[in-house]
C-alpha positions, -999 to 999 in steps of 0.1 A, spaced: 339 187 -634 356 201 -604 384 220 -622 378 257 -633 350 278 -639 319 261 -646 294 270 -668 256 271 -661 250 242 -677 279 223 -664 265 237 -632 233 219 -637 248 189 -648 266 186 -615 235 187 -590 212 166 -611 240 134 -606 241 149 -570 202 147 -566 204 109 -590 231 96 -566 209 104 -534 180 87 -551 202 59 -552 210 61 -520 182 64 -508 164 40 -522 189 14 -517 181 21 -478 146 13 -485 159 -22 -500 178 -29 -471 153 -24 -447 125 -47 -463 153 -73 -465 155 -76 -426 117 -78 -429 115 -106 -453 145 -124 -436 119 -119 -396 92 -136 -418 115 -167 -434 128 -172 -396 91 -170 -382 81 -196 -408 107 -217 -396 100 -212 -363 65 -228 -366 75 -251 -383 100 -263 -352 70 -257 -332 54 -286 -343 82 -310 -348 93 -301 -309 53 -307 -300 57 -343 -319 87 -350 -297 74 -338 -263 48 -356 -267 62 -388 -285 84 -389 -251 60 -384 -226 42 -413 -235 74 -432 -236 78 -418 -201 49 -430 -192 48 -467 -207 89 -472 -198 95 -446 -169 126 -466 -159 147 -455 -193 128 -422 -206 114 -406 -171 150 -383 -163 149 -378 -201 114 -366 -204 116 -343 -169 151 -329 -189 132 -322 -218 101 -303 -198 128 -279 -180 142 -270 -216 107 -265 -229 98 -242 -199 132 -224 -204 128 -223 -237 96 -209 -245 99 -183 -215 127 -169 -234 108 -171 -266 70 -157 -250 97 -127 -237 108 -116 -269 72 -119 -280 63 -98 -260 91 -70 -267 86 -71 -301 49 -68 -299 58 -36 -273 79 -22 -303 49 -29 -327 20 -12 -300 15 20 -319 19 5 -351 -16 2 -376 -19 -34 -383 -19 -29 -421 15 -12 -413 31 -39 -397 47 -56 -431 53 -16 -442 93 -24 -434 105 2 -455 90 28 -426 102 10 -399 134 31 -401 134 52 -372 147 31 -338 143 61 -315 114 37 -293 136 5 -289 163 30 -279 144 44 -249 134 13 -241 170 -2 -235 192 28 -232 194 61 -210 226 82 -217 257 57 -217 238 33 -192 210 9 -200 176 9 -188 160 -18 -163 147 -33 -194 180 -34 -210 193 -50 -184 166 -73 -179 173 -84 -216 211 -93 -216 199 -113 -185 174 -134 -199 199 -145 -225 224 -155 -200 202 -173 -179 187 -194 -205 216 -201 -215 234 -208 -181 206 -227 -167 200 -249 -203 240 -259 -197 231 -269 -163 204 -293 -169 227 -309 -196 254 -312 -173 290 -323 -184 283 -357 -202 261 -333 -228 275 -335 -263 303 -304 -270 296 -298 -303 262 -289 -282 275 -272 -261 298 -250 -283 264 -239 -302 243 -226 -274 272 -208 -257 277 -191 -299 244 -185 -299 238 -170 -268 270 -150 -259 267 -118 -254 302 -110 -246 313 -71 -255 323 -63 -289 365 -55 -290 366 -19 -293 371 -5 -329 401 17 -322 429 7 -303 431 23 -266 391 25 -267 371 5 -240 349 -28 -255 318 -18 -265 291 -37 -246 266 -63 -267 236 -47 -261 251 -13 -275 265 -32 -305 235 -51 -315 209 -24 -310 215 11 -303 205 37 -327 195 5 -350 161 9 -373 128 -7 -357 129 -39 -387 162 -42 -375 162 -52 -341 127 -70 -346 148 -95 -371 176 -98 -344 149 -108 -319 132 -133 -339 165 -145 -345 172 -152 -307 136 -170 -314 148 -193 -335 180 -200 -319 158 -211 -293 137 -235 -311 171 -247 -333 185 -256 -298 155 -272 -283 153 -298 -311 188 -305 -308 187 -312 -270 159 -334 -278 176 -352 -310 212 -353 -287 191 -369 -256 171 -396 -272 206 -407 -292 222 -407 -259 194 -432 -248 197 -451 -279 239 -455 -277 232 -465 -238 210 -489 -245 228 -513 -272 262 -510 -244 267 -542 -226 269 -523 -190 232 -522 -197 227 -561 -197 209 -579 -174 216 -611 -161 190 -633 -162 183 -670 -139 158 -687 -160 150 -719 -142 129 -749 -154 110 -747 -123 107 -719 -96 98 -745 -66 117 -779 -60 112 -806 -35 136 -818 -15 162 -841 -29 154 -829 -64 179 -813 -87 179 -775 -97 178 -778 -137 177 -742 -162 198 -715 -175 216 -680 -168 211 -656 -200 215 -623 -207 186 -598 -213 180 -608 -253 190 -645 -246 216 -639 -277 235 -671 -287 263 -649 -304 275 -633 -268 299 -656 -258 311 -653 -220 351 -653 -211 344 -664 -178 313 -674 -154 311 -677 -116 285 -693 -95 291 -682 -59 328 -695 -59 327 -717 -81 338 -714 -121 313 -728 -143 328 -714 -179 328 -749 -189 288 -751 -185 284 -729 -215 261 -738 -243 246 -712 -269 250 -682 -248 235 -696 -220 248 -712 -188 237 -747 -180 228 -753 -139 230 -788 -127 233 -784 -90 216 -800 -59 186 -782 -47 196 -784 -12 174 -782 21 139 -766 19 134 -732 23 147 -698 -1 178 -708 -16 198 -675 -35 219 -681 -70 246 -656 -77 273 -654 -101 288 -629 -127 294 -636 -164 325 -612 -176 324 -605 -216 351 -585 -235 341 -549 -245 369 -526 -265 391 -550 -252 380 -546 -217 365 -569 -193 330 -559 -188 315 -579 -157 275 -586 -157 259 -596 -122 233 -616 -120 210 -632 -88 179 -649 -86 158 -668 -58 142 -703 -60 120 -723 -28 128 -756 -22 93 -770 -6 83 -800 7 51 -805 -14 29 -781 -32 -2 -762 -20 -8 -738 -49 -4 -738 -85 20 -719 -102 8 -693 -136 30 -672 -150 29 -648 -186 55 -659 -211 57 -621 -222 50 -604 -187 27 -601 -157 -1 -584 -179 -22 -596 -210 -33 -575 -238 -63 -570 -258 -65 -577 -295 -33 -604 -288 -31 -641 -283 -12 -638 -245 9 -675 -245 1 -683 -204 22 -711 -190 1 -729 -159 20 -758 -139 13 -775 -103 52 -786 -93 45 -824 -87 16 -825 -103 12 -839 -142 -9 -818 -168 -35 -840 -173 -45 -839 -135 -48 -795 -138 -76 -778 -150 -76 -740 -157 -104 -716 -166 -111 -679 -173 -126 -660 -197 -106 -663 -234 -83 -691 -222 -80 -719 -242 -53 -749 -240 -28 -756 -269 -6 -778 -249 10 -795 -220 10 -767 -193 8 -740 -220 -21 -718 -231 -35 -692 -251 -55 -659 -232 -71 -639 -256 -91 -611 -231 -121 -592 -234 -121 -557 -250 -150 -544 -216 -128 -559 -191 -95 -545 -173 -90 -571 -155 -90 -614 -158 -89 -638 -129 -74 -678 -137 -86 -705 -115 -67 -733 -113 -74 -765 -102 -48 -797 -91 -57 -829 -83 -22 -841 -62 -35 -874 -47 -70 -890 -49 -83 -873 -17 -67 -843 -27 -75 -810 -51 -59 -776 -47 -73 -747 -58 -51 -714 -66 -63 -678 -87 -45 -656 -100 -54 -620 -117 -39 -604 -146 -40 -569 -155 -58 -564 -190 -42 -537 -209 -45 -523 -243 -16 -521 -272 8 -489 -267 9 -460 -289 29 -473 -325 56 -447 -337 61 -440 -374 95 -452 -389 116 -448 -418 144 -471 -429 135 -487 -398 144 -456 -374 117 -439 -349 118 -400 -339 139 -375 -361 158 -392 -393 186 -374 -411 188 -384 -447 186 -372 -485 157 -361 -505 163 -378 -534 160 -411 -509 127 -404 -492 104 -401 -527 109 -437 -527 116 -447 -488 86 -464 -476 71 -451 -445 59 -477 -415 49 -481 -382 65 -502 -352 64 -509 -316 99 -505 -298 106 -525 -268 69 -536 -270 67 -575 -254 52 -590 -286 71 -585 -319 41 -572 -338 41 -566 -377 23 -534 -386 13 -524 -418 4 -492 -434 -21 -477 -450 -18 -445 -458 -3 -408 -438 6 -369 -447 30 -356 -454 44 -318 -446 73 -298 -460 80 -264 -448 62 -242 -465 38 -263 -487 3 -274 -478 2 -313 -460 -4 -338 -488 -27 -372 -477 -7 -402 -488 -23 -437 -495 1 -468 -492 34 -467 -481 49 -444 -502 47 -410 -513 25 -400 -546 29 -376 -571 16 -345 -553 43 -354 -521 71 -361 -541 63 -321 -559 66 -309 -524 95 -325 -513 115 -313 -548 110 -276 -529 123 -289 -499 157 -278 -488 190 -291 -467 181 -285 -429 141 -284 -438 118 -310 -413 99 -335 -432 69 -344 -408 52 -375 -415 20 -379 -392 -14 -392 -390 0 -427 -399 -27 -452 -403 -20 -488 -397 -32 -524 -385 -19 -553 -371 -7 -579 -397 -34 -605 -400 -57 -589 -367 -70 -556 -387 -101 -558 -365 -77 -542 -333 -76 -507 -337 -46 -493 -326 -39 -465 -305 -24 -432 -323 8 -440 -346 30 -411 -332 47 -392 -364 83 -395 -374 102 -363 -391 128 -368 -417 158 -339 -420 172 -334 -452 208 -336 -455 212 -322 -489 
């Protein structure tokens, strides 16, 4: 076709596959631009969806924070300063892309093909070879989420972590295309003389970077909790004795444990002020058979050294006793702790020192006896508050009276579990149709059994299905087959009782979210 003289018709030819190939061309832009559309809507679905799942965890931890400040307070004030961080950043590119959308009709906001020109994002970031305030003000926000987010990690934060939010938030220049030509800076790169759907796709992908990064600071912290917990630098040494006031001339008699008083945790060497005691090791625990000595506060103090990756790992431990000359008030203490709660049989140990069961009496309301110096307190649901009055008959001439008040308080929040695990659980879809979903109370005093009774279930994307039982039916397990690897299974609204009490109700049963692995 381009050799020689053409005829008219050869002529003609020529421009109509000119005029066909711009067609092509031109429709093939059209294409490309409701692509970046369809790919801002799939990252804004999954940006709600994150929404929710982060809500669940925020507020899963606060009321851990609340019930357990001593382990989850620093985690749940790290987790508030990444949620402010992290949804000023988002709220900000809101708001630009909303700016970029001002003039738009509403009806042409999902009209991507149209959205080719970028002439308004360009005046608002650029001004000849320099950027506007507002550009400015946009590389800066990046940086300083992503600066002050590393800070409140600090340097024991995870690296694979680490590595991600400094990927996903560099905005380092691009290296310069031809060789002896200066960088070109990010903002240019990324933006400049780009169509409108364009840079409204790489904003709500800066959104969802965001929310990807919150919910793994969240996961990362709570497993850093979880791996801190089960290390043996975080066991307590514990003096339990058989009495907590002697009189003089007795013997001290009772046991040094550690916090879960497990038999299996055998010591490699025990100290008692000076003195080695290994050899007064029975079951985990250390036997004390020593003189009480004079009256007045006496201190015991000791370590008990275990081996740990083939390191010595010493646990301190200290407690107080009083050695007194007779006794003037009875002594009432919780088997579980210094509270009682409602809906529960509270086990309540009440002993005079020198003074034989059958001589004390003990009332309150919902206290019954079941045996020598034991008792069972089951409280009232109106009241917050019980008092025990004791009563001790120490010579024939003689009764003491003592009180004591206990703090009435009601079961905690229940979390939702699968396979046993609380919070966010990584595992395979073809596993969860038949994984049964339950309900739990970690580190709760009481080892409750909970059972189920029904939940919903959400996957991305599909509408929540109400499950009855344990397990999920027909119409969950059709939503979970569109499920796909990364996608957050929710499972909330868990409904469940106490194993042979269902007349309690429980507080909420916080949800539990299942990603799927593949």
């Amino acid at each position: 076709m381009a050799g020689g003289k053409l005829s008219p018709r050869q002529k003609m030819i020529n421009l109509m596959y000119l005029i066909f190939i711009a067609m092509l061309a031109m429709q093939m832009d059209k294409k490309v631009l409701s692509s970046f559309g369809f790919m801002k809507e799939k990252i804004e679905d999954a940006n709600r969806s994150n929404n929710v799942n982060i809500d669940h965890i925020l507020s899963s931890l606060n009321t851990k924070a609340s019930d357990q400040p001593e382990k989850f307070a620093d985690l749940n004030t790290k987790a508030q300063q990444i949620h402010t961080l992290s949804d000023g950043l988002f709220q900000y590119m809101e708001a630009l892309k909303d700016s970029l959308l001002l003039d738009t009709a509403e009806e042409d906001k999902k009209n991507y093909e149209s959205m080719s020109n970028g002439d308004r994002l360009d005046e608002m970031f650029f001004k000849g070879d320099k950027f506007t305030p507002e550009g400015e003000r946009f590389v800066k926000e990046i940086n300083d989420y992503r600066t002050q987010v590393l800070a409140i990690l600090g340097s024991g934060a995870s690296q694979d972590l680490i590595t991600n939010i400094n990927k996903r938030f560099n905005t380092d220049p691009e290296s310069a295309r031809e060789e002896g030509s200066p960088d070109i800076p990010w903002l240019k790169s990324r933006y400049e003389g780009m169509p409108m759907i364009t840079s409204l796709a790489n904003m709500t992908q800066i959104q969802g970077d965001v929310k990807n990064t919150e919910a793994e600071i969240y996961t990362s912290l709570l497993g850093g909790q979880l791996e801190s917990e089960v290390s043996l630098t975080n066991y307590e040494g514990i003096v339990r004795l058989d009495k907590t006031a002697y009189f003089a001339g007795e013997r001290v008699t009772g046991q040094v444990v550690l916090g879960r008083y497990d038999a299996t945790l055998v010591p490699t060497k025990v100290t008692l002020g000076n003195r080695d005691i290994t050899n007064n090791v029975q079951n985990g625990q250390v036997m004390l058979d020593m003189p009480a000595g004079n009256i007045g506060e006496r201190t015991i103090k000791g370590t008990i050294t275990f081996m740990q990756d083939n390191k010595e790992v010493p646990v301190d431990f200290t407690s107080k006793y009083s050695v007194i000359a007779q006794p003037d008030e009875a002594v009432i203490s919780a088997d579980k702790m210094n509270v009682v709660y409602r809906g529960l049989d509270n086990p309540i140990s009440i002993s005079l020192p020198g003074v034989g069961d059958k001589d004390i009496t003990a009332n309150a309301t919902g206290l019954r006896k079941t045996g020598v110096g034991k008792y069972i307190m089951r409280p009232s649901n109106t009241q917050n508050e019980v008092e025990i009055v004791v009563n001790g008959k120490i010579s024939p001439t003689k009764t003491v009276t003592s009180r004591k008040k206990f703090r009435i308080k009601d079961i905690p929040a229940a979390m939702g579990t699968v396979r046993g695990d609380f919070g966010v659980v990584r595992m395979p879809k073809s596993s969860l149709g038949n994984t049964p979903i339950g309900a739990g109370l970690p580190d709760f005093v009481f080892d409750l059994q909970l059972d189920v009774q029904g939940f919903t279930v959400k996957v991305p994307g599909q509408l929540a299905v109400k499950v009855t039982g344990t397990k999920l039916n027909a119409r969950a397990k059709a939503a979970l087959a569109k499920a796909r690897r990364g996608d957050v299974i929710t499972i909330f609204d868990i409904k469940a009782t106490i194993r042979g009490n269902s007349s309690y109700q429980l507080k909420r049963v916080l949800p539990v979210s299942i990603e799927i692995t593949n």
